[in-house]
C-alpha positions in Angstrom: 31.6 -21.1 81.3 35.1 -22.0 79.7 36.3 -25.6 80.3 40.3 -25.9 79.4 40.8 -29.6 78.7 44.1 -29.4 80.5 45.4 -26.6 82.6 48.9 -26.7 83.3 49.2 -23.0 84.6 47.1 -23.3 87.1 49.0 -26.8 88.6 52.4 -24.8 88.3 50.6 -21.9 90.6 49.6 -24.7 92.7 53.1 -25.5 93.9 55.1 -22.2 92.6 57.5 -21.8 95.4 58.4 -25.6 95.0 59.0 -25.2 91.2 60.7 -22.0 90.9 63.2 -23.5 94.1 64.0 -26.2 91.9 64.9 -24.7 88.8 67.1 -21.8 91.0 69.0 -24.5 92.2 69.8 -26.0 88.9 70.9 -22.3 87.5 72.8 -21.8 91.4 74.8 -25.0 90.7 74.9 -25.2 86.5 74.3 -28.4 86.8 72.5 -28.2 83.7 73.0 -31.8 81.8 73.6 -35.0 84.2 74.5 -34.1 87.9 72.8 -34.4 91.1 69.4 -33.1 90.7 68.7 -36.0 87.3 70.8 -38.2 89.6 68.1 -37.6 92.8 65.2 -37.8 90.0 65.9 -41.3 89.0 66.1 -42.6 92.6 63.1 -40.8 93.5 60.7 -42.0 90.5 62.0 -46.0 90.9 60.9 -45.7 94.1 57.7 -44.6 93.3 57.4 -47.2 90.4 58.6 -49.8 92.6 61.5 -51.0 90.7 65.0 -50.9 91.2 66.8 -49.4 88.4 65.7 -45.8 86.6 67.0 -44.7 83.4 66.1 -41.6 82.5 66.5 -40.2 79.1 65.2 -37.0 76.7 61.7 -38.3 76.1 59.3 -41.2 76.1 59.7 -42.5 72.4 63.8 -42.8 73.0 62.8 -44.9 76.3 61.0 -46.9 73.8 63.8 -47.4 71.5 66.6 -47.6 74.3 64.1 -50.2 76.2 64.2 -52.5 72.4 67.6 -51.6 71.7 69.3 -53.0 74.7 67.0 -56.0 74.7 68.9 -56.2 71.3 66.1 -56.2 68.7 67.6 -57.2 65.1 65.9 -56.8 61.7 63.8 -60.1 61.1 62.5 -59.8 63.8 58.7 -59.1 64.7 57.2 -57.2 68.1 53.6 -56.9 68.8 52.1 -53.9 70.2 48.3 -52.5 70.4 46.1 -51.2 66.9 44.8 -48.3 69.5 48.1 -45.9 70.8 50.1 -43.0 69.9 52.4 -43.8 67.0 55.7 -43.4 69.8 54.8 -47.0 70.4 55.1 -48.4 67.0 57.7 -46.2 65.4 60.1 -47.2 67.8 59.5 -50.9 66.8 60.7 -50.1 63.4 63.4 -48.1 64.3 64.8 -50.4 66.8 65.0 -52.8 63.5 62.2 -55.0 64.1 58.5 -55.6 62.2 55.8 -54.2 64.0 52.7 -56.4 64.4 49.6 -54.6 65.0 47.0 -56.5 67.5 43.5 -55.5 68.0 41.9 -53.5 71.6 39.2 -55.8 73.6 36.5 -53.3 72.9 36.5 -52.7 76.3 39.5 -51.2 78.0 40.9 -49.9 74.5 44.4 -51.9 75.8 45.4 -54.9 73.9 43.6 -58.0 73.5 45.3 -61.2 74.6 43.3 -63.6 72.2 44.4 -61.2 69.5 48.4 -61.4 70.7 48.9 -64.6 70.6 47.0 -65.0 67.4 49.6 -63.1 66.0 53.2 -64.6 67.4 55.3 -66.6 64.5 58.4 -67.6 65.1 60.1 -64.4 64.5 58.3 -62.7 67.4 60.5 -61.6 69.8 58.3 -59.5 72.2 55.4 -57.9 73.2 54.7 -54.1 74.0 51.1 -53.7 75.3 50.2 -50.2 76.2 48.3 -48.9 79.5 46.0 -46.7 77.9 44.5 -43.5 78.7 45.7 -44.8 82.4 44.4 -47.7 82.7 46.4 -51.3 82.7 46.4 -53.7 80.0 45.3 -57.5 81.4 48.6 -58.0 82.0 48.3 -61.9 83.8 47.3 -63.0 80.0 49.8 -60.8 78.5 52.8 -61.9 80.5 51.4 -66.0 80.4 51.7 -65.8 76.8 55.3 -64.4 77.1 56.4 -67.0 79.3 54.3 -69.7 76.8 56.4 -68.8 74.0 59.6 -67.2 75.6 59.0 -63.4 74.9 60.0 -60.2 76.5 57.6 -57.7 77.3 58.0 -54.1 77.6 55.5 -51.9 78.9 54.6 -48.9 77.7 53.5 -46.3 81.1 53.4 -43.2 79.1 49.9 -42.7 80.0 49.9 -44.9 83.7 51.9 -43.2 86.2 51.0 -44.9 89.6 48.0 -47.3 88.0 47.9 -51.0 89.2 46.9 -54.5 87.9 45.5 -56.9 90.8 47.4 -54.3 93.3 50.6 -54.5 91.5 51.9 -51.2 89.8 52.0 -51.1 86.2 55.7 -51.3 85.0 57.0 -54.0 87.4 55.5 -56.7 85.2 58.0 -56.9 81.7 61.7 -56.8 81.5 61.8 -53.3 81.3 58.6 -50.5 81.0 58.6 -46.9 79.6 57.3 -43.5 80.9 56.7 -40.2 79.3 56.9 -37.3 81.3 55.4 -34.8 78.1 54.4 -31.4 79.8 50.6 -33.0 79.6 51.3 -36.0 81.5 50.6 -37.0 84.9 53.9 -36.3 85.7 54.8 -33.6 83.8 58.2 -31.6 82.7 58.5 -28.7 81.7 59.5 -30.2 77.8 60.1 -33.6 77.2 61.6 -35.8 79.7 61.3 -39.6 79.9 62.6 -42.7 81.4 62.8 -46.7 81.3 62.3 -48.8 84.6 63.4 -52.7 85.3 64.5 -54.6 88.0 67.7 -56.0 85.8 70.7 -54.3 86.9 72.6 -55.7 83.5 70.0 -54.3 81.6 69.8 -50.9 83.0 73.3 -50.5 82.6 73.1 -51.1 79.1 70.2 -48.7 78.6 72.2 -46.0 80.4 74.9 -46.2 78.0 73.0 -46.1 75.1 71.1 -43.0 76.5 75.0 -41.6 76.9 76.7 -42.1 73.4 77.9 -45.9 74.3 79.8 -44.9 77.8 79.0 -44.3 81.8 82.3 -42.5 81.6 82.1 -39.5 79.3 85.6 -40.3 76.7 85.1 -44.0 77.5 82.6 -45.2 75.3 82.2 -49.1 75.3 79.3 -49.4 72.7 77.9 -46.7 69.7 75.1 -45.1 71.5 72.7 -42.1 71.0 72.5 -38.9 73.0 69.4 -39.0 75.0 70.2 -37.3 78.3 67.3 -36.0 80.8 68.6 -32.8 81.6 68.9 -31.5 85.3 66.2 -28.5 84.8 63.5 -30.9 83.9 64.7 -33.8 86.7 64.4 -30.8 89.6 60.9 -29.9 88.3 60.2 -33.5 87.9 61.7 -34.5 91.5 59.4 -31.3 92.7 56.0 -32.9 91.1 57.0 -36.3 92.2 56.0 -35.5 95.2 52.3 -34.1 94.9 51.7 -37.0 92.2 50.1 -39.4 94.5 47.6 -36.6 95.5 46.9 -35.5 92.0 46.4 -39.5 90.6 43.2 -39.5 93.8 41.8 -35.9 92.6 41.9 -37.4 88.8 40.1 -40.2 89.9 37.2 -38.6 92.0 36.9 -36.2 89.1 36.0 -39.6 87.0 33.5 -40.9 89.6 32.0 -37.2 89.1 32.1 -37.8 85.3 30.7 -41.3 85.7 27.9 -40.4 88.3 26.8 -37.6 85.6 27.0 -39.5 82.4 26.5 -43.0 82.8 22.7 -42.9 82.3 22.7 -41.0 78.8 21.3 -42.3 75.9 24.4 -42.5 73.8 27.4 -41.8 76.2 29.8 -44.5 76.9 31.7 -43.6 80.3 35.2 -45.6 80.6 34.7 -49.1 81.7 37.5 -50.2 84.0 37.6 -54.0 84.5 37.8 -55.4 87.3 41.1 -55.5 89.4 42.5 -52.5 87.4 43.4 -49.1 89.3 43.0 -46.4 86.5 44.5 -43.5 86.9 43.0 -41.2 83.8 45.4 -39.8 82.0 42.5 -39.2 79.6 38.8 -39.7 80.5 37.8 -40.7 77.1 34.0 -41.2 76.3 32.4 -43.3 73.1 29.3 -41.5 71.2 28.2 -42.1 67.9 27.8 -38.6 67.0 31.1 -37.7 68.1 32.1 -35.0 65.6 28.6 -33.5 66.3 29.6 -33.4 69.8 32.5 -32.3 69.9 31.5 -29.5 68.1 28.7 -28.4 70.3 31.1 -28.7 73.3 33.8 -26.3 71.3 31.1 -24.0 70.6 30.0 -23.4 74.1 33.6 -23.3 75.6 34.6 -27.1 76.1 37.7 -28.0 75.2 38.0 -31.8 73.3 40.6 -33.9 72.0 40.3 -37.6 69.7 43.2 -39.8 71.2 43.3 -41.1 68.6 41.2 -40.3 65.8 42.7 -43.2 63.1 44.4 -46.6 64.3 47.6 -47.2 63.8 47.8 -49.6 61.0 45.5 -47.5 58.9 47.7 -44.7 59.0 49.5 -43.9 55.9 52.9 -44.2 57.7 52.0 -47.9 57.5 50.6 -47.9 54.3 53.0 -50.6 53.1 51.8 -53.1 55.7 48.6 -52.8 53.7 46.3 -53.3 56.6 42.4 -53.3 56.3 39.7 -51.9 58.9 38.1 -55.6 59.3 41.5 -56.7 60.6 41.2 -54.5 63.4 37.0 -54.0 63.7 37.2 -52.6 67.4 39.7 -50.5 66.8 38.4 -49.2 63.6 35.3 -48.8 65.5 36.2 -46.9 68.3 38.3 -44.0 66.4 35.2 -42.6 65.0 33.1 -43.0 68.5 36.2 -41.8 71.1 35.9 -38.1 72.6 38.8 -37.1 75.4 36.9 -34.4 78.2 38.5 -32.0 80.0 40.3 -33.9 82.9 43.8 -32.5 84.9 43.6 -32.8 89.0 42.8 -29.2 89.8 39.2 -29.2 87.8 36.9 -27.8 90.0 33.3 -29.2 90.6 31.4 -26.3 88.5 32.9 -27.4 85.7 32.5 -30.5 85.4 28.7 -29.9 86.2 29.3 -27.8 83.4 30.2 -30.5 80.8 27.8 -32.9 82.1 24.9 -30.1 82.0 26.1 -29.7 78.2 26.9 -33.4 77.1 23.0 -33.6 78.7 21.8 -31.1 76.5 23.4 -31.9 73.3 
């Protein structure tokens, strides 16, 4: 039996009527860039990350930068983010003008290890980006003591977390500011790339909105040089449209890892997710460990199962960061886990049989 390891068709299906309303409206009213509908979309999704202020923008990697740039990063400066993300999260360090710092994972929730972070602050470190990981938080009451210890802003990165919770608060509520993706694969999900930036400083949010709109809230009145990163209204109406069946999908994602779990967590070799305790994950990715990964994923491919490494090399050991001149024993977890990690079909509309199905192959291999 084929096993998609996403299947975005069938969730658009699931909530046509909704989705083609949305984008008729936009079309009915050309409100095509800005306007009502992106307007409605970021007082809809601050609600639903319980902050106050939404900035919505083109993707997730400008929210990065827009998050860093109007926390006014400088060059000299030094930021700290995980060994173990996608390169979004480090990139935008450097391009906001500061040094990344590369921390290693715990080696058991692949987010960021606290030890590791404050091992690593100097006195040019400014901040601290952890990242919630495959959906599930970072240890966020270390994280944010060692920000207050040594007077550090934290951003969070929620590209992957939408809803997820640490100690029963949500994820992005914690930092100055925190950043969400909404690529088409997400758990919210546009239609093309969409993101947004979250805080409860009004100052702040202000700021980030005029960077997002060439320096200005008033379009010929621009008070600062800004970049154009505009969420446009086609994606905020189909966004606005999923917001509301999000909550439902998060639950079906996670009874779909308790049917993973059940299945797996007694083979010789698998490594299900470990979710520590007082962490709501909401699984983006349900990402397994096995030493003969490539051997696995192979088998899976050849009988149907679609796979994915997120991510198959840590950050520091990619040649983007070759002149950092980083080495695999200064990030051994990390290191460790990129040849071991194996992403399995997961999306909320999986059905039963085919999760069986993986399980009853994973078994055989």
């Amino acid at each position: 039996m084929p096993v998609p390891y996403a299947d975005l068709g069938l969730q658009y299906q699931s909530i046509k009527d909704e989705i083609d309303g949305a984008i008729a409206a936009v079309i009915r009213d050309s409100a095509f860039i800005r306007g009502p509908y992106v307007d409605a979309f970021e007082r809809e999704f601050a609600a639903a990350a319980s902050v106050k202020h939404c900035v919505s923008c083109a993707n997730g990697t400008d929210a990065l930068y827009l998050a860093m740039a109007a926390l006014k990063v400088k060059p000299g400066d030094e930021v700290i983010t995980t060994a173990h993300s996608w390169i979004s999260t480090s990139a935008m360090i450097t391009h906001a003008g500061a040094k990344v710092v590369f921390c290693d994972t715990d080696g058991e929730t692949f987010t960021i290890d606290p030890a590791a972070v404050e091992a690593a602050i100097t006195p040019r470190t400014v901040g601290i980006i952890p990242v919630h990981l495959y959906g599930q938080p970072a240890d966020m009451d270390a994280i944010m003591a060692i920000a207050r210890k040594h007077g550090l802003w934290v951003i969070e990165d929620c590209a992957q977390a939408h809803l997820a919770q640490y100690k029963g608060q949500p994820v992005g509520t914690f930092g100055a500011a925190a950043t969400y993706s909404f690529y088409p694969g997400k758990n919210l999900g546009a239609f093309g790339d969409a993101g947004a930036v979250v805080t409860e400083d009004a100052a702040l949010a202000e700021h980030m909105t005029m960077l997002a709109r060439h320096g200005g809230l008033v379009k010929h009145k621009h008070l600062i040089e800004g970049i154009n990163s505009r969420l446009d209204g086609m994606q905020a109406a189909i966004l606005s449209a999923k917001l509301k069946h999000l909550q439902a999908w998060t639950k079906a994602r996670q009874d779909a890892a308790a049917i993973y779990d059940a299945g797996l967590n007694q083979l010789d070799g698998v490594e299900v997710p470990r979710v520590a305790a007082d962490r709501t994950h909401v699984y983006h990715l349900y990402t397994i460990k096995h030493k003969k990964r490539d051997a696995l994923a192979a088998y899976l491919g050849e009988n149907g199962v679609q796979t994915a490494i997120n991510y198959p090399t840590a950050l520091p050991l990619l040649p983007a960061y070759a002149r950092l001149a980083h080495r695999p024993e200064q990030f051994p977890r990390a290191f460790e886990d990129q040849s071991k990690i194996l992403s399995l079909p997961m999306f909320a509309e999986i059905t039963r049989e085919q999760q069986d199905e993986v399980i009853r192959l994973i078994k055989n291999f």
